[in-house]
C-alpha positions as CSV (number, residue, x, y, z in Angstrom):
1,X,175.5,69.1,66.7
2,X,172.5,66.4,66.1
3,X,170.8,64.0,68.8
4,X,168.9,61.5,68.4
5,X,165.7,63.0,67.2
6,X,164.0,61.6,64.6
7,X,162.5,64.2,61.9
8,X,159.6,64.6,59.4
9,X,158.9,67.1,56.9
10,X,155.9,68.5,56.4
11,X,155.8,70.5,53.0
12,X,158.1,69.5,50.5
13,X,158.2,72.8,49.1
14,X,161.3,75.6,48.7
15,X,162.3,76.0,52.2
16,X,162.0,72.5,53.2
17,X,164.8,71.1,50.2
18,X,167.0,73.9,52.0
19,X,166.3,73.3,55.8
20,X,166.3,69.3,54.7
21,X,170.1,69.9,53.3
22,X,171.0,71.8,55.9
23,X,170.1,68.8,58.3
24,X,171.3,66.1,56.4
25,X,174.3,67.8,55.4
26,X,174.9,68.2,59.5
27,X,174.0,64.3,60.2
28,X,170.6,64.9,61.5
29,X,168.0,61.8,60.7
30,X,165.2,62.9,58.4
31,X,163.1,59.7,58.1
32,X,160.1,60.8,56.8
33,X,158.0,63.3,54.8
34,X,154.3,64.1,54.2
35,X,152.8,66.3,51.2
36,X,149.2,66.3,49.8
37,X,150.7,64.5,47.4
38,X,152.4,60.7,47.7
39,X,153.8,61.5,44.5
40,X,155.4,64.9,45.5
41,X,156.3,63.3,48.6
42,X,158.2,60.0,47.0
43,X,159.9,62.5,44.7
44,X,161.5,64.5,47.7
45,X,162.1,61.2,49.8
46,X,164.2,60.7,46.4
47,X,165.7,63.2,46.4
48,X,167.4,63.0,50.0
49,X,167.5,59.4,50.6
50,X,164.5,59.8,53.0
51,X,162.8,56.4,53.8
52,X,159.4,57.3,54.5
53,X,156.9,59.1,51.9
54,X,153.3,60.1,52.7
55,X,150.5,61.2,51.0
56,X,148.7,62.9,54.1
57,X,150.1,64.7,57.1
58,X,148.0,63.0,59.6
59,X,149.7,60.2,58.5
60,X,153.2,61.7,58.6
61,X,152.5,63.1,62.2
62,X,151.0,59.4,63.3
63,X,154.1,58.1,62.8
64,X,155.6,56.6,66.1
65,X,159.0,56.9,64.6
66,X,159.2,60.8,63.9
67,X,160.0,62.9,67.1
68,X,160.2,66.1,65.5
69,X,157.9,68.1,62.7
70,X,159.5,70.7,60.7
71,X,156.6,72.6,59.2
72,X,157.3,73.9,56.0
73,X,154.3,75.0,54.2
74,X,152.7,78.3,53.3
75,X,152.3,80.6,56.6
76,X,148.8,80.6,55.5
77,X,148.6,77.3,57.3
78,X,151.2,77.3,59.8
79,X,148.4,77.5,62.9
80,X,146.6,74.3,60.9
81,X,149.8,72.4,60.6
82,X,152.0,73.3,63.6
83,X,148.6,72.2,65.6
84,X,148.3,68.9,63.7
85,X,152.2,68.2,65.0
86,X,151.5,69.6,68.4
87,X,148.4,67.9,69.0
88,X,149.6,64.3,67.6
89,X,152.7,64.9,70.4
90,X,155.5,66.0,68.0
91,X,158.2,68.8,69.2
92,X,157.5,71.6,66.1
93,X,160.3,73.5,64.4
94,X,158.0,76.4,62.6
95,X,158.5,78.3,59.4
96,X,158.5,82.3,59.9
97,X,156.6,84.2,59.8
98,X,155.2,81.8,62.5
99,X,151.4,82.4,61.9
100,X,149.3,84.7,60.1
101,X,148.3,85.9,63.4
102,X,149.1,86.6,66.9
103,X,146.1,85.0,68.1
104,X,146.9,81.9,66.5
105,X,150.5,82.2,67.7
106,X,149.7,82.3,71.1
107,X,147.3,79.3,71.1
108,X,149.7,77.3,69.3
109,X,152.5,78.1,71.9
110,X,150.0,77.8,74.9
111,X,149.0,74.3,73.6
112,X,153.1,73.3,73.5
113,X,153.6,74.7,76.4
114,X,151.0,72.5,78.2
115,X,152.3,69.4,76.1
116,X,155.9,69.3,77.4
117,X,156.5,70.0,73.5
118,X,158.9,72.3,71.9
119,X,157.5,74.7,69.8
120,X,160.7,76.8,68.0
121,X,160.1,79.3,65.3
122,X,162.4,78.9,62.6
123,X,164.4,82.2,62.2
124,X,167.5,80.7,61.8
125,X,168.8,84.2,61.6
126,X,169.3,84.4,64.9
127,X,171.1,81.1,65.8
128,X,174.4,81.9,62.9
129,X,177.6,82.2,64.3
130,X,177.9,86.3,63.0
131,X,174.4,86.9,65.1
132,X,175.6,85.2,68.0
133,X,179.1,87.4,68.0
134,X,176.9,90.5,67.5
135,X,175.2,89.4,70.5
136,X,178.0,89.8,72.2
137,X,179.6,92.7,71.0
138,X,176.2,94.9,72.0
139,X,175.7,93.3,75.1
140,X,179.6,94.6,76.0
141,X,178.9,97.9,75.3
142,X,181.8,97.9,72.6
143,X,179.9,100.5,70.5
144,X,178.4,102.3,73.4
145,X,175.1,102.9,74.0
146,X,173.1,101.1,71.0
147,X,170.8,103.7,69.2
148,X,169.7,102.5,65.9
149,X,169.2,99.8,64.2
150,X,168.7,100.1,60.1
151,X,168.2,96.9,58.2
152,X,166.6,96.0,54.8
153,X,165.4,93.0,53.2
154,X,164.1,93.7,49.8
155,X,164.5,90.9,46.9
156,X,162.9,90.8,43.1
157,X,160.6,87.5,43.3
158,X,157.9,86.3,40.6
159,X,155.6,89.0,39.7
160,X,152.9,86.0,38.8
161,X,149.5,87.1,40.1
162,X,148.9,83.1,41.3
163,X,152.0,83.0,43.2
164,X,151.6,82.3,47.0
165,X,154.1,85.7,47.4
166,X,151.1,87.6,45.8
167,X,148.3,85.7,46.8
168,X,146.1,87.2,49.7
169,X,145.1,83.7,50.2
170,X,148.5,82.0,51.1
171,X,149.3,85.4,53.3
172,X,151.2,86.6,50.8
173,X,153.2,90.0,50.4
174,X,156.8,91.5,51.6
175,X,155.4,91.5,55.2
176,X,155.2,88.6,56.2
177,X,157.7,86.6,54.0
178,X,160.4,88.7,54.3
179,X,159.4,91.9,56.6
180,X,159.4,89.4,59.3
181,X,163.7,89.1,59.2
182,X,163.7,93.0,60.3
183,X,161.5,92.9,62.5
184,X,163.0,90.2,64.0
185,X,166.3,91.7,64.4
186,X,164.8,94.8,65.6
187,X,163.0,92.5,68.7
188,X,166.0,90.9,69.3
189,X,168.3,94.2,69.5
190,X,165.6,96.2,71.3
191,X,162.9,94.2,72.4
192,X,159.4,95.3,72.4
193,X,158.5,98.4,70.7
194,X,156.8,101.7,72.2
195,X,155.5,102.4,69.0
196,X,155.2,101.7,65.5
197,X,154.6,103.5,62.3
198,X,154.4,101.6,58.9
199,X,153.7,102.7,55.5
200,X,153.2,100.8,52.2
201,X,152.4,100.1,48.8
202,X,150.5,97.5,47.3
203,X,150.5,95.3,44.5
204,X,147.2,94.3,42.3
205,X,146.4,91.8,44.4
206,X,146.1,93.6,47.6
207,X,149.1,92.7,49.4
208,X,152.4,95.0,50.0
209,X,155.2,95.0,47.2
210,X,156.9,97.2,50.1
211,X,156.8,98.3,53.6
212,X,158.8,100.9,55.3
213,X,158.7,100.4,59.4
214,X,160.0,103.0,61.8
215,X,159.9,101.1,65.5
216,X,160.5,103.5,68.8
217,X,161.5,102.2,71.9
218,X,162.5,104.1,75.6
219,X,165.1,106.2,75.2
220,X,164.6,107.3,71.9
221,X,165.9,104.0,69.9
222,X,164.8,103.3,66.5
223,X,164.9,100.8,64.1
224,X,164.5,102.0,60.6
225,X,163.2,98.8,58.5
226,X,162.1,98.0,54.7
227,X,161.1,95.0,52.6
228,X,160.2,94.7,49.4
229,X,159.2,92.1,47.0
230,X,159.7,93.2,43.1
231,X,162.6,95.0,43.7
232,X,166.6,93.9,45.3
233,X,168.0,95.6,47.9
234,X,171.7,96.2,49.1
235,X,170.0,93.4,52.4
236,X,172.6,95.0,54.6
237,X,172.2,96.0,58.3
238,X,173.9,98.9,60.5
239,X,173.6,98.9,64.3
240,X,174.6,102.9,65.3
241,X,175.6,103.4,68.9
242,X,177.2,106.1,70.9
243,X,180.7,104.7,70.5
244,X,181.0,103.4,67.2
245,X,178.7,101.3,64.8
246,X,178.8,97.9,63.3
247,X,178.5,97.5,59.4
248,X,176.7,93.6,58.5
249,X,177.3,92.7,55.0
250,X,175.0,91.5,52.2
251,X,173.2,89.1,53.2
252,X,172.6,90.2,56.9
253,X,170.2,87.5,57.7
254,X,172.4,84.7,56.4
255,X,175.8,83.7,57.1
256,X,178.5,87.0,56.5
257,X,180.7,89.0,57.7
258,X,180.8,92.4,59.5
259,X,182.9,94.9,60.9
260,X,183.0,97.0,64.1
261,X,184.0,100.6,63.9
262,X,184.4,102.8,67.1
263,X,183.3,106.6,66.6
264,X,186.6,107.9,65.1
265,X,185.8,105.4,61.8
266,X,188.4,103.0,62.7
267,X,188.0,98.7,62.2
268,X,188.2,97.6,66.5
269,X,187.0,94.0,65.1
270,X,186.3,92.0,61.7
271,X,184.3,88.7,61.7
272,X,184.2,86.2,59.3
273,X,183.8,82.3,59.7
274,X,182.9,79.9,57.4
275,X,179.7,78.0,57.8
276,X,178.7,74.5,56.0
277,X,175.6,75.1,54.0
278,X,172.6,77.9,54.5
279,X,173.4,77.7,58.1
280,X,169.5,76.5,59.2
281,X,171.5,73.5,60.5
282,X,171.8,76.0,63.7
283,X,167.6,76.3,64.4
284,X,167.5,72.6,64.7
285,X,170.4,72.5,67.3
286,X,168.6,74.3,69.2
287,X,165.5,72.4,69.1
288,X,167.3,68.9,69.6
289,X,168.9,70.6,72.6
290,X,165.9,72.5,74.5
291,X,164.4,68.6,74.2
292,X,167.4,67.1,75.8
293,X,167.1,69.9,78.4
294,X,163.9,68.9,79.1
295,X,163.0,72.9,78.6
296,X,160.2,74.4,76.1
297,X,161.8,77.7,75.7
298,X,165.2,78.8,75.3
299,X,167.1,82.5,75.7
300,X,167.4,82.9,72.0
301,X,164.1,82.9,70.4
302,X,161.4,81.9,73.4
303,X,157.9,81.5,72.1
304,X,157.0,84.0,74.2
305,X,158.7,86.2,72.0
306,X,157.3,84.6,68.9
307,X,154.0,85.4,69.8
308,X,155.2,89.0,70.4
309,X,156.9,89.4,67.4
310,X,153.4,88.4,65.7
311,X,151.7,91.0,67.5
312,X,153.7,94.1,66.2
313,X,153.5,92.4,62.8
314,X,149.7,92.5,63.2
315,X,149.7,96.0,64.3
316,X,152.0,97.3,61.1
317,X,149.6,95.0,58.6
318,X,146.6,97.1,60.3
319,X,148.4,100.3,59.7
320,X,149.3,99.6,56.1
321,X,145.9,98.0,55.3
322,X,147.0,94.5,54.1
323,X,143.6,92.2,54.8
324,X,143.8,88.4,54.6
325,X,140.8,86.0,53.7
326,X,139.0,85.5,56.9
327,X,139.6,81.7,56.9
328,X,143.6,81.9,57.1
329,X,142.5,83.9,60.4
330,X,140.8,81.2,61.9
331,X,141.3,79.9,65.1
């Protein structure tokens, strides 16, 4: 699975001690990581046997022997950060939601795209094994004609006022943190949306504790969607066609199983596999390989796409009301 890329962390938060197990687990080469912070960044290097530690990310993105920048930060400064990377001449595998904006998407991805760089989002969703077969199933009309998609993604996370979930600052809110999986799926089931009707409810701090999302395309699809944030869900999805259904187990968006029923309620196909870790080894596959292609955009998740994605995200936080501090905007 791993190249010869060389890769540097940028955020030594949450998500990064997850993506960076996933890689080392999968014999990637993490050789260095930056944080505001030398301390917090010698005490993740620690942690993984990482050799390099900054206490800047210029510094981390200067380095000549780091080919890759996995930005893992709050998506309130994704644009800043992926654009440090990008513009320093490092390939950039982004945290989702990928900005706060679709603006600031597309600039990002214009700026890769006119650097020979490769600019992935990471929604490692869609590279697992179970997505990949699903995929496959829809695209071979084994259900029929595919109608509806209905998917969830609702967790209980820290009610703290000051934490970055809550805090307009950092972007916070179901939306964007966790909204974004959904949404996702619905894009890459459906593609883009004819229309979109949102509705929410907000927490003290002005962002959305949850979100319900109805998205209509031709034809008379739908994808019925909801996140929430103080509250856990069943996180299970349904695809409905004409000739059966598939049923995707808790937790959809992560490695599972699911079963494939044709319209009379019987089982035509069960997957289950086992995969090594969180499965985010998959994302960085992908990057490693579009470089050694020598492309900037694969089938999967083009940046194209990302930017798209952004832009109906946009469109339900107008809907649903849920401002952000005008300098997380920024271009």
């Amino acid at each position: 699975m791993p190249g010869t890329l060389r890769w540097g962390i940028l955020g030594p938060g949450f998500i990064s001690t997850l993506q960076v197990a996933d890689l080392l687990g999968s014999g990637f080469a993490v050789t260095a990581v930056g944080s505001r912070s030398v301390t917090a960044a010698r005490v993740f290097a620690d942690r993984f046997g990482i050799a390099k530690a900054y206490g800047s990310y210029s510094e981390l993105v200067d380095d000549a022997e780091v080919d890759v920048i996995y930005v893992g930060t709050p998506h309130s400064h994704h644009y800043e950060h992926a654009r440090l990377a990008l513009e320093a001449g490092k390939h950039v595998l982004l945290e989702k939601a990928f900005t706060v904006t679709s603006e600031q998407a597309a600039i990002l991805v214009d700026l890769a795209d006119r650097s020979g760089l490769v600019l992935l989002e990471a929604m490692w969703t869609r590279f697992l094994p179970h997505m990949v077969r699903l995929r496959e199933i829809v695209a071979a009309g084994e259900i029929g004609e595919v109608r509806t998609l209905i998917a969830d993604h609702n967790q209980k996370l820290p009610a703290d006022p000051k934490h970055r979930l809550n805090d307009p600052a950092l972007a916070g809110g179901a939306l964007l943190d966790l909204g974004v999986y959904p949404v996702s799926f619905a894009w890459d089931l459906f593609g883009e949306p004819t229309s979109v009707l949102a509705h929410a409810a907000m927490t003290a701090t002005g962002v959305d504790r949850q979100t319900a999302i109805i998205l209509g395309y031709e034809g008379g699809r739908q994808a019925l969607l909801h996140t929430s944030l103080d509250a856990l869900g069943p996180n299970t999805a349904t695809i409905i066609g004409t000739g059966g259904w598939i049923s995707v187990e808790g937790v959809w968006y992560s490695p599972t199983s699911f079963s494939v029923f044709e319209s009379s309620g019987q089982v035509i196909e069960r997957f289950e596999e086992t995969v090594e870790g969180r499965g985010m080894q998959f994302q960085a596959a992908e990057l490693e390989r579009l470089v050694e292609a020598g492309s900037t955009a694969g089938t999967i998740l083009p940046p194209s796409e990302s930017v798209a994605i952004m832009a109906t995200l946009d469109e339900i936080r107008r809907q649903v009301g849920l401002e952000y501090p005008a300098d997380i905007m920024r271009l």
